[in-house]
C-alpha positions in Angstrom: 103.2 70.4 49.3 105.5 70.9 52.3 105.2 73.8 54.3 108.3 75.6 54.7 109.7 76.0 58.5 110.1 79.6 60.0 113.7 79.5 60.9 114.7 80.2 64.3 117.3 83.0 65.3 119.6 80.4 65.6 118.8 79.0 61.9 119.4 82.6 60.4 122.7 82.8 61.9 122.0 85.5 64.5 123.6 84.6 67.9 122.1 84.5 70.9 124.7 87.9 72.1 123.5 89.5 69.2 119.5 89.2 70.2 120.7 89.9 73.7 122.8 93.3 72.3 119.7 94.0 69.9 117.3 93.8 73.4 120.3 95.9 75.5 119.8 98.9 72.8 116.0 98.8 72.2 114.0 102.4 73.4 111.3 100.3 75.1 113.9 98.0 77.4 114.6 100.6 80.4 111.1 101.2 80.8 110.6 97.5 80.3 113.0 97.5 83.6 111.7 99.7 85.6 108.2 98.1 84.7 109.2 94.4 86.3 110.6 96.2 89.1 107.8 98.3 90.3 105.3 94.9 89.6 107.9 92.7 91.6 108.1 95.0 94.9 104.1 95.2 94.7 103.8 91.6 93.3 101.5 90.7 96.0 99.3 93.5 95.4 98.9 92.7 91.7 98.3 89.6 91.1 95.5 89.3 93.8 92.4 91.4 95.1 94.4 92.5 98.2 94.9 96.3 99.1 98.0 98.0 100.2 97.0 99.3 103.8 98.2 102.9 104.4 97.5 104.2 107.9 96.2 107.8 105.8 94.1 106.4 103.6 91.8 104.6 105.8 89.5 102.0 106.4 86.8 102.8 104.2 87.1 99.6 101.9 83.5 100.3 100.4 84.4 103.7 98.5 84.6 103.1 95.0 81.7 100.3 94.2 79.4 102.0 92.6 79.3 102.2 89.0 82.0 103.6 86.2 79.0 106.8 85.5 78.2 107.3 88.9 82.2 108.4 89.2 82.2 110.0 86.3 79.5 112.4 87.1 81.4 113.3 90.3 84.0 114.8 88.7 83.2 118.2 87.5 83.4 119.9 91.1 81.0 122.5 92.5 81.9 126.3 92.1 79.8 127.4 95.0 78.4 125.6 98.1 75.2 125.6 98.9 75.2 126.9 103.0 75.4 130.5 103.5 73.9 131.4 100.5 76.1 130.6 98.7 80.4 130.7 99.2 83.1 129.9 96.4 84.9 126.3 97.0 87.1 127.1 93.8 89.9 127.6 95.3 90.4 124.2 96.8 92.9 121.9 95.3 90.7 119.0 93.2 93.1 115.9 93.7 90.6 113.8 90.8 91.8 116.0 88.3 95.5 113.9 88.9 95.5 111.5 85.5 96.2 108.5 87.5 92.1 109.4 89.2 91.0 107.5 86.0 92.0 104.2 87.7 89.0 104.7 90.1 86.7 105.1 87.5 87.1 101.0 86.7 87.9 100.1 89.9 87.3 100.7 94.1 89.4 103.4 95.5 91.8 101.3 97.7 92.9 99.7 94.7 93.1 102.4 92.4 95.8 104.1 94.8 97.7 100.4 95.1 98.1 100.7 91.1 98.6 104.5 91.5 102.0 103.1 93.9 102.7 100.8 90.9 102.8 103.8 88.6 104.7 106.6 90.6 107.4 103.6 91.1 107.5 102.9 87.7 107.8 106.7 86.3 110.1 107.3 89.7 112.5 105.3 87.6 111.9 106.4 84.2 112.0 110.0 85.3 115.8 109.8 86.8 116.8 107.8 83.7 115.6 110.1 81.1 117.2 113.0 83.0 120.6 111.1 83.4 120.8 110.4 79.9 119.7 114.5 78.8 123.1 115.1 80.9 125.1 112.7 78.9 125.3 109.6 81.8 125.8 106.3 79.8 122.7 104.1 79.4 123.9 101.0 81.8 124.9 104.0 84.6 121.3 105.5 83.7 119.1 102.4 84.0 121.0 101.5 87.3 120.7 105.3 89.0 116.7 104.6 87.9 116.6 101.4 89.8 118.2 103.0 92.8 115.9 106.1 92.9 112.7 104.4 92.3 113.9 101.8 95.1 115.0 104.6 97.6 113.8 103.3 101.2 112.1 106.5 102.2 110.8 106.7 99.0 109.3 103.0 99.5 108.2 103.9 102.8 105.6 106.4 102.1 103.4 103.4 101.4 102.9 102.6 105.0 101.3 105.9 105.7 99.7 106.1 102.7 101.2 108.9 101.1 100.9 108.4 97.5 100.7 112.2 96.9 104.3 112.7 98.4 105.9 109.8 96.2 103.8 111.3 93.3 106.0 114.6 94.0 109.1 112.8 94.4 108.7 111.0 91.2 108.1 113.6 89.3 111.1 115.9 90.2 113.8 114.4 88.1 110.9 115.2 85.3 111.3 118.4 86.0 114.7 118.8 86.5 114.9 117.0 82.7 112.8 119.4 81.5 114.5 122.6 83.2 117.8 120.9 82.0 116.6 120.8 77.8 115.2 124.1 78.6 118.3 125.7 79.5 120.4 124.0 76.8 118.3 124.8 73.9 116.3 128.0 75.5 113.0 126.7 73.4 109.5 127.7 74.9 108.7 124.0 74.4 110.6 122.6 77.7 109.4 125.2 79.9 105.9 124.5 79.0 106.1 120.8 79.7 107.9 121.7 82.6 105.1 124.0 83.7 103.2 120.9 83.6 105.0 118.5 85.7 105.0 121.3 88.1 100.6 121.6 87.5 100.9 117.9 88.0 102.8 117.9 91.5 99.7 120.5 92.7 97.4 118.3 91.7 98.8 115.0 93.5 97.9 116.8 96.0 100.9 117.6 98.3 101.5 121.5 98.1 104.1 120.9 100.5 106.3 118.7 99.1 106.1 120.6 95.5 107.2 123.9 98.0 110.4 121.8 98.5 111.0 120.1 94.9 110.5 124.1 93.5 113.5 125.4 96.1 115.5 122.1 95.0 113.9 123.4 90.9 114.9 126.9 92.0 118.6 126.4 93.0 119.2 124.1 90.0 118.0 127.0 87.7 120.8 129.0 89.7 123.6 126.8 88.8 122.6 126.3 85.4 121.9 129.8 84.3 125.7 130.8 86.0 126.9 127.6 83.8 125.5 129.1 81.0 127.1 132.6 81.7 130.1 131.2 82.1 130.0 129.2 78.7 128.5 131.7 76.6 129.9 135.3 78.6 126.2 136.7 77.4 123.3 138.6 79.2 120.6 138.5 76.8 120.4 134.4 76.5 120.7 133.8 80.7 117.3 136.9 80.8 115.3 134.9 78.1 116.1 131.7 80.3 115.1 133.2 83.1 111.5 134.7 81.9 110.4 131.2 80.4 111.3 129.8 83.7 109.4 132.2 85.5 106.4 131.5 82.7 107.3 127.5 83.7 106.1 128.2 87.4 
């Protein structure tokens, strides 16, 4: 008996616009973008066993090569140090508690931070195009602002001098202007919470600095919007709930 043939997209009577449409509007195809971007600028990295060379990070091509237990008993961190007597250390910032620290875990540390550059691009871009499209921007002008953020030439230059923890800052500030934006449209606890997060997250990339900056940039948003809102709404109850879950957020 003949086995019947799986007809082709062509055979069904669906044209090749109408796959191409079908693609355009599928949720995973902007990340899909921003995905094949981030692996094309750091193609060479990728595909190979090279390293990306960044004048902070050093030379120490060694770190990293012993085994995947080893690392993971060096995460939990000291409370006290041992000279002295005894001192806290608590208070330090712990940059392996950042999630993309689990990299190192399966490989060395020089090119755990060349796929941490691959993922900071890659959410650089997702970032500004899920906070273009919470403010209504179409999803062609959304996709395209993504490309141009997460291809920013300062942005891109941080790789040079190794800063991975400034780019992870940089990527995650359209995050939290997202997040500050839902937050002050629907005043739920829910936004400011994840935005509280995304702010946790910038500590921990480590650059205290640069999350001093995207928190005045956070700050004078939250201005604008709360006088938006006043104007809209002409009440002081809402903008004073607004502002304590904001407050919470930080």
């Amino acid at each position: 008996m003949a086995k019947k043939r799986k007809p082709k997209s062509s055979d069904s009577g669906t044209p090749p616009a109408a796959e191409t449409a079908r693609c355009w509007q599928a949720a995973w195809f902007p990340a899909a973008v921003f995905l094949l971007v981030s692996l094309a600028y750091f193609s060479e990295f990728a595909f190979s066993e090279k390293v990306i060379y960044g004048s902070d990070i050093g030379e120490d091509f060694h770190k990293g090569k012993e085994g995947f237990f080893e690392k993971l008993a060096k995460i939990p961190q000291p409370m006290w140090h041992q000279q002295m007597g005894g001192f806290p250390q608590s208070e330090e910032i712990r940059p392996q508690y950042f999630p993309t620290h689990l990299i190192f875990l399966f490989t060395t540390y020089q090119r755990h931070i060349g796929w941490r550059y691959i993922l900071t691009v890659f959410l650089a871009g997702c970032g500004m195009y899920f906070y273009l499209r919470g403010v209504g921007v179409g999803r062609g002008a959304a996709i395209w602002c993504g490309i141009a953020y997460m291809s920013a030439p300062t942005f891109l230059a941080f790789t040079y001098a190794g800063h991975y923890a400034k780019m992870a800052v940089i990527a995650l500030f359209p995050f939290m202007c997202h997040f500050l934006e839902q937050g002050m449209s629907s005043a739920r606890l829910r936004h400011f919470l994840v935005l509280g997060i995304t702010i946790a997250l910038g500590i921990y990339s480590p650059h205290t600095q640069m999350v001093f900056y995207a928190l005045c940039a956070l700050s004078l948003y939250f201005l604008f919007r709360a006088v938006l809102s006043y104007r809209q709404e002409g009440l002081w109850k809402p903008i004073f709930r607004r502002t304590g879950l904001f407050v919470i957020a930080v």
